[in-house]
C-alpha positions in Angstrom: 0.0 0.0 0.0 3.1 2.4 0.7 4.9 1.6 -2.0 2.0 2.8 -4.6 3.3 6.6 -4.2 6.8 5.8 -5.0 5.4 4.3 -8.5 3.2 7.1 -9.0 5.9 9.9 -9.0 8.9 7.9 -10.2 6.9 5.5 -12.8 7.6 1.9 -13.3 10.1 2.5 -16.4 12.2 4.8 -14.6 15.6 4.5 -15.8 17.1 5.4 -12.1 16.0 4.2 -8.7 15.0 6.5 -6.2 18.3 5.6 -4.6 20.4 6.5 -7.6 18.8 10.1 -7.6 19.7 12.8 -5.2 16.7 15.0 -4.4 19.3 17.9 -4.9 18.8 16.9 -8.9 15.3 16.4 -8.8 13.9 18.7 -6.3 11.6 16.3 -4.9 11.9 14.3 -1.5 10.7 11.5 0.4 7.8 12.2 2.2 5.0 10.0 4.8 2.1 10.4 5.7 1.8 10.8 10.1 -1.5 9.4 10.2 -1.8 6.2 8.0 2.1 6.3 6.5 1.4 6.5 3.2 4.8 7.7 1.3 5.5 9.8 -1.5 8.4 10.8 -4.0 7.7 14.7 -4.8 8.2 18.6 -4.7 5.3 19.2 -2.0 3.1 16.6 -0.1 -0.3 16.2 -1.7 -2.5 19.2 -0.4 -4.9 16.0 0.7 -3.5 12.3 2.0 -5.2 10.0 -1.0 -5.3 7.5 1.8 -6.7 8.8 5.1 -7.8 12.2 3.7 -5.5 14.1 6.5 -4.0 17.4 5.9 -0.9 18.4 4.0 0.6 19.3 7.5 0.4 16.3 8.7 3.0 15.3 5.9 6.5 14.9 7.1 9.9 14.4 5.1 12.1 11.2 5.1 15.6 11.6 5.5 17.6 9.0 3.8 20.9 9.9 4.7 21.8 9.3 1.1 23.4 13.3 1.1 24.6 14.6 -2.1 25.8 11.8 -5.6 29.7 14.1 -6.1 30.1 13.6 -10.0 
């Protein structure tokens, strides 16, 4: 059920894994839902959770510790 965000924003014939991309490159980051956990891979939360309808607020970002891909 969690995972259905991360193929929404990154597609299923993404070249790159969400590992392999820095949100630095895309501008978008890992974010979960406080209330049911739902997750999702973009610029801003949802305005509404698709899931348990709660606020944007209640969004809250994921950090990976994956820092910044040096070229």
């Amino acid at each position: 059920m969690q995972m259905r965000g991360l193929l929404a924003a990154g597609g299923e014939d993404s070249q790159e894994s969400p590992s392999e991309v820095s949100s630095v490159e895309t501008g978008r980051t890992l974010r979960y839902c406080r209330v049911c956990g739902y997750v999702v891979f973009r610029e801003e939360p949802p305005y509404v959770c698709p899931i348990c309808r709660a606020k944007r607020e209640m969004f809250a970002e994921i950090d990976t510790g994956l820092g910044v891909r040096s070229t």
